[in-house]
N, C-alpha and C positions, 0 to 999 in steps of 0.2 A: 504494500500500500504506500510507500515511500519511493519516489522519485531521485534513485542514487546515481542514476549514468547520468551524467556533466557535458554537456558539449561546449565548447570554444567556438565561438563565432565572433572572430575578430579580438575586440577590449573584453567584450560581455559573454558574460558565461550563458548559461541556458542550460535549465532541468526539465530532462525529458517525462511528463506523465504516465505511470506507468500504466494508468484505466483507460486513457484514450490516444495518446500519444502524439498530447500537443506539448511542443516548447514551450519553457516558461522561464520568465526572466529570474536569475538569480536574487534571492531575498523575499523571494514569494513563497506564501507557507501552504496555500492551498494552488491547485492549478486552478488558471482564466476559464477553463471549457468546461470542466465537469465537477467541478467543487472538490477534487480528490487532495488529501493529505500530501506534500512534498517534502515533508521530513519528521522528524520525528519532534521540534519543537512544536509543531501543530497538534501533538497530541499528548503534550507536556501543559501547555499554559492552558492553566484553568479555563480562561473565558474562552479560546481557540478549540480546547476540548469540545464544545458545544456543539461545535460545526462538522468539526471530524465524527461528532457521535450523529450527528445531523445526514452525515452522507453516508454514513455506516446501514442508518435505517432507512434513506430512500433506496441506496441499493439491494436491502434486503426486499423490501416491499416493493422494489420492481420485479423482480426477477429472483423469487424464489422458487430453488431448484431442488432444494430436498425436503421428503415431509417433516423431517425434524425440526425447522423452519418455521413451517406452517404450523406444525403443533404447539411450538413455543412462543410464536406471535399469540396464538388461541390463548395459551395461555396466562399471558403478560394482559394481551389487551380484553380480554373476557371479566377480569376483578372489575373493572371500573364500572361497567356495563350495570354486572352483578349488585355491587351496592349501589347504584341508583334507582335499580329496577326495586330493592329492599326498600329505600328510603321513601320511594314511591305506594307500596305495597301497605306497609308498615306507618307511614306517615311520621315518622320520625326525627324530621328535618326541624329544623329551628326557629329558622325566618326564610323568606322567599330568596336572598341569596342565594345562604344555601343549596336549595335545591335547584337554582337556575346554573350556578357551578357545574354541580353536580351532572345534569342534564347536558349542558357544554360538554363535558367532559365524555358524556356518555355517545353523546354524536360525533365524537373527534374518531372514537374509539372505534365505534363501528363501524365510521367510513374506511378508518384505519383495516378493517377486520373484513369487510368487505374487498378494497382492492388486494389484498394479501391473497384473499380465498381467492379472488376469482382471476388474477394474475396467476398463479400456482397451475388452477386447471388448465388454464390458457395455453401454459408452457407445457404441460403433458401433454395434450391434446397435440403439439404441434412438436413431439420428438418423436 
C-alpha cells in the first residue's frame, strides 16, 4: 500500500502509486488519482490516519472479493442498525436527538450494508 519505487525526473523526484500507477510529486502523503497511502507517514499521523482508514474502506466496499469481507462488514455494520431498531422498538431514547442520531447512523449503515452486499454479488456473478 506504500509507494516505495522513486523515479528521477530531472531536479524532482516522483513516487510511483502502487493502486493505480500515477506519478506523484515527492512530499505527497497520499496519491493525486486514487487517495492511496504513499508512505508510511500517512499512516503514522493521527489526523492522516483518517484518510488512509478512509481509503482502506472505500476499497473494501468497492470491490469485495472474499466472503470473509462481506461477513465482517455484516458484522461491524449490522450493531448500529440493531440498537436503533431497539431504541425504536423499546422506546428508550431520551430526547429527539437522540434518536434522530441514532437513525442517521442507522441509514449511513445500511447504505453502507447494502452497497457491500450487492457489490460482493456483482463480483461473483461476473468471475
Amino acid at each position: 500500500m506504500s509507494g516505495e519505487l522513486e523515479i528521477h525526473a530531472g531536479k524532482e523526484r516522483k513516487f510511483l502509486c502502487t493502486n493505480c500507477g500515477t506519478l506523484n510529486i515527492s512530499g505527497y502523503d497520499f496519491c493525486a488519482n486514487c487517495g492511496c497511502p504513499l508512505n508510511s507517514y500517512a499512516q503514522i499521523d493521527p489526523i492522516k490516519r483518517i484518510r488512509t482508514y478512509g481509503f482502506m474502506f472505500r476499497s473494501v466496499v468497492k470491490a469485495p472479493n472474499k466472503p470473509i469481507i462481506l461477513v465482517g462488514g455484516w458484522l461491524i455494520l449490522a450493531l448500529p442498525v440493531i440498537r436503533c431498531y431497539l431504541l425504536i422498538v423499546t422506546k428508550s431514547y431520551r430526547n429527539f436527538s437522540e434518536l434522530f442520531f441514532a437513525l442517521l447512523t442507522c441509514i449511513f449503515c445500511f447504505n453502507a450494508l447494502f452497497i457491500l452486499t450487492r457489490n460482493y454479488f456483482v463480483q461473483r456473478r461476473h468471475k
